[in-house]
C-alpha positions in Angstrom: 101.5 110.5 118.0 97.7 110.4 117.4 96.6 108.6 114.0 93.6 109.5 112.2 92.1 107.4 109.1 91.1 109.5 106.0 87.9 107.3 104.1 86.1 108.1 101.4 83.0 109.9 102.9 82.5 113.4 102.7 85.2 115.6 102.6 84.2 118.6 103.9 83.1 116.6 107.5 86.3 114.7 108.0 88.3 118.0 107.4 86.0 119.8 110.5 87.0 116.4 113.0 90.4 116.7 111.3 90.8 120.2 112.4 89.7 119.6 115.8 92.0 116.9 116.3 94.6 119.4 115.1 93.0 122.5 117.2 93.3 120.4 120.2 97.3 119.8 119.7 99.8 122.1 121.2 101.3 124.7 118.7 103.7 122.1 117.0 102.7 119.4 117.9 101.3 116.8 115.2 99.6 114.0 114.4 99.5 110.9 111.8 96.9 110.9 109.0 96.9 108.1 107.0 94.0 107.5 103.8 94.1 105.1 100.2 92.1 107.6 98.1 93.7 110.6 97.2 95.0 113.3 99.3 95.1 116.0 97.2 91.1 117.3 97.6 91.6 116.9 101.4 95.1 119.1 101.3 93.3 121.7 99.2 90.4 122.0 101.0 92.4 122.1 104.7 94.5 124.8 102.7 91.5 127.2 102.1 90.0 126.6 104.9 92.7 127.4 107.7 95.5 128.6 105.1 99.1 128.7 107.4 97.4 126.7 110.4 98.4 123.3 109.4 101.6 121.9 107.1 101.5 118.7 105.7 104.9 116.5 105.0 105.0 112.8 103.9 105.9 109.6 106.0 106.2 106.3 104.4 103.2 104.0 103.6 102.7 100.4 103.2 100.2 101.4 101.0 98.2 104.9 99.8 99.6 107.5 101.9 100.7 108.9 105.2 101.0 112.2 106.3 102.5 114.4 109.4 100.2 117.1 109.7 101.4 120.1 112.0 99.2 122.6 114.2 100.4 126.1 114.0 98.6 127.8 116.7 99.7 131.2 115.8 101.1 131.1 112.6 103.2 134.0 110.9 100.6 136.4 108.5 102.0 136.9 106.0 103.5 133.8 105.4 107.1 133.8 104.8 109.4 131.3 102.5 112.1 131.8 105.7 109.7 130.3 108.1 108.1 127.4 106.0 111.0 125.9 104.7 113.2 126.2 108.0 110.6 124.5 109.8 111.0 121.6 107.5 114.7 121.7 107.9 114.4 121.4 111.7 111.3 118.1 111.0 113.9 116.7 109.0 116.9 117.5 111.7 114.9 115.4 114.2 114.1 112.6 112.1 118.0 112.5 111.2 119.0 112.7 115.1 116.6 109.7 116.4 117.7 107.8 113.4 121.7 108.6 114.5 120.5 107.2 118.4 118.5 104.3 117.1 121.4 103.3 115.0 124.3 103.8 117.7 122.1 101.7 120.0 122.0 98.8 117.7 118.0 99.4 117.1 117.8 97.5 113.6 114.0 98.5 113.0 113.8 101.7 114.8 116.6 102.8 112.9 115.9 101.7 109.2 112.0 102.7 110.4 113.2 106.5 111.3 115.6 106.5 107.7 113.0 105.8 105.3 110.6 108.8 106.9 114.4 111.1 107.1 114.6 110.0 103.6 111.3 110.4 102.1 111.4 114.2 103.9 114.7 115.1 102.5 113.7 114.3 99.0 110.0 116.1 99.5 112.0 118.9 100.8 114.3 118.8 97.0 111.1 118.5 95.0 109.3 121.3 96.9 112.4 123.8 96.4 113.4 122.1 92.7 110.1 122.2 90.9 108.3 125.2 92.4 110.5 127.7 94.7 113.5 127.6 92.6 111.5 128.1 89.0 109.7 130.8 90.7 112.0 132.8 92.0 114.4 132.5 89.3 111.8 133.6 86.7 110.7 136.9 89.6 114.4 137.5 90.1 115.6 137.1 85.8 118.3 134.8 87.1 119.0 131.7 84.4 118.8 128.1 86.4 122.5 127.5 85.3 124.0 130.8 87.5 123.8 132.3 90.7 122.5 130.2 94.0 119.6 128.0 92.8 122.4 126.9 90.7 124.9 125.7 94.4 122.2 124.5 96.0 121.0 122.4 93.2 124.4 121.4 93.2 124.1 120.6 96.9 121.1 118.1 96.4 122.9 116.3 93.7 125.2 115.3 96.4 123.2 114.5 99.3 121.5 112.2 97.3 124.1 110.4 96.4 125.0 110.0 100.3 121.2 108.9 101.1 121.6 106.6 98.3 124.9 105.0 100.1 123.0 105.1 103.5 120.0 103.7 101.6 121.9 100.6 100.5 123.7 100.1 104.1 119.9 100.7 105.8 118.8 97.6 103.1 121.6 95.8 104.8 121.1 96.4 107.7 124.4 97.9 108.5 123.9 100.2 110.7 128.0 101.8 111.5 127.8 102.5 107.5 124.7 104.1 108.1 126.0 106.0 110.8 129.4 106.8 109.0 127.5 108.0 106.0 125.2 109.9 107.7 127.7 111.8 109.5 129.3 113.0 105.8 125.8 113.7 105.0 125.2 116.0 108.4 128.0 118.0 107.9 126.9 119.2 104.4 123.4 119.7 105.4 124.0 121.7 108.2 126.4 124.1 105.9 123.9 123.5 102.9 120.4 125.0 105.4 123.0 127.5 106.6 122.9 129.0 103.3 119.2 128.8 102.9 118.0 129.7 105.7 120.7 132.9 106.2 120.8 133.9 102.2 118.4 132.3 99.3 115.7 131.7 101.4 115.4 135.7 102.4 116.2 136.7 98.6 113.1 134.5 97.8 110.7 136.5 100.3 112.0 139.7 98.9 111.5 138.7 95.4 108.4 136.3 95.3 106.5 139.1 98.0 102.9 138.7 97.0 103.2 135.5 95.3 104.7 134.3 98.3 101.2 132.2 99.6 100.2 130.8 95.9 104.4 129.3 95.7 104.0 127.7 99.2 100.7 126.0 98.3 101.6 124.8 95.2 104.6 123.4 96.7 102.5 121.3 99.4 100.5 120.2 96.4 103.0 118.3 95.5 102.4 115.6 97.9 99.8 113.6 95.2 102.6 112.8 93.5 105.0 111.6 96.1 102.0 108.9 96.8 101.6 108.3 92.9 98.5 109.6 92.5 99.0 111.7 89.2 
């Protein structure tokens, strides 16, 4: 994956050879962005720019922060909730598969390497749908946060954090067939836990949020300063 450095010169400059870097990518395809300012200027102005071109998810950092930053050749106009958080399903699918082979061929490093980024998505993913889809569609929809499916699938994270926080303790020692055996548990209800998003709340949010839908999905990227600590 190509890896690009983020300074502190002008922004507006190193967005245009950002978004040639990510023009010349396949639709899908991605690349590794990595900076120690903050991110949140670059974000917003890659957002206004080229607004449903590129998505931006978090990877783990020594220090400052590190980004996966996706080309979307043709993107879908409007933008849809269905679409944006289904795609982050299937980036977090994949990072959870080449974890589970990494592990089952004894590949220590590769393996605890591929967790922390699985990890570090899964609870981006929480925060994006806890803090700013959920709220907003509950207030569109006059459904109270204690009722109805914002309510399950709350429920639902509750739980696969406590199983990432088992897999997190056997990744720290570097057991990798308790990784493996808790991850499995963990597959299963993700894989029913999407099923339901992706087939049920995550259409009811589209119908609901309709012209709203843009403003909930960039707020919810903006969320990424915080993941880094930087406010």
């Amino acid at each position: 994956m190509q890896l690009m450095e983020w300074n502190d010169g002008g922004v507006e400059e190193q967005v245009t050879a950002l978004r040639n870097a990510l023009e010349a990518l396949a639709d899908g395809e991605s690349l590794e962005l990595i900076g120690s300012g903050s991110s949140q200027e670059m974000i917003t102005t890659l957002q206004a720019q080229r607004w449903g071109y590129y998505d931006c998810y978090p990877l783990p950092a020594q220090s400052g922060w590190r980004l996966q930053i996706f080309n979307h050749a043709a993107p879908e106009q409007p933008r849809r909730v269905v679409g944006f958080f289904t795609f982050d399903h299937r980036r977090c699918d994949q990072l959870f598969a080449d974890m589970e082979i990494a592990a089952k061929e004894g590949s220590t490093p590769e393996a605890k390497g591929l967790f922390n980024a699985f990890e570090m998505g899964m609870q981006f993913h929480f925060k994006m749908e806890e803090e700013v889809l959920f709220p907003t569609f509950e207030s569109r929809a006059g459904m109270p946060p204690n009722q109805g499916p914002t309510m399950v699938m709350r429920m639902e994270h509750q739980q696969m954090r406590g199983l990432l926080q088992q897999m997190r303790e056997a990744a720290d020692k570097d057991d990798l067939a308790q990784l493996a055996s808790v991850g499995g548990t963990l597959l299963f209800l993700m894989q029913q836990h999407n099923m339901k998003e992706e087939q049920m709340l995550y259409p009811a949010c589209d119908a609901h949020l309709g012209p709203v839908v843009d403003e909930v999905l960039q707020r919810a990227q903006g969320l990424l300063a915080r993941i880094f600590h930087e406010g």
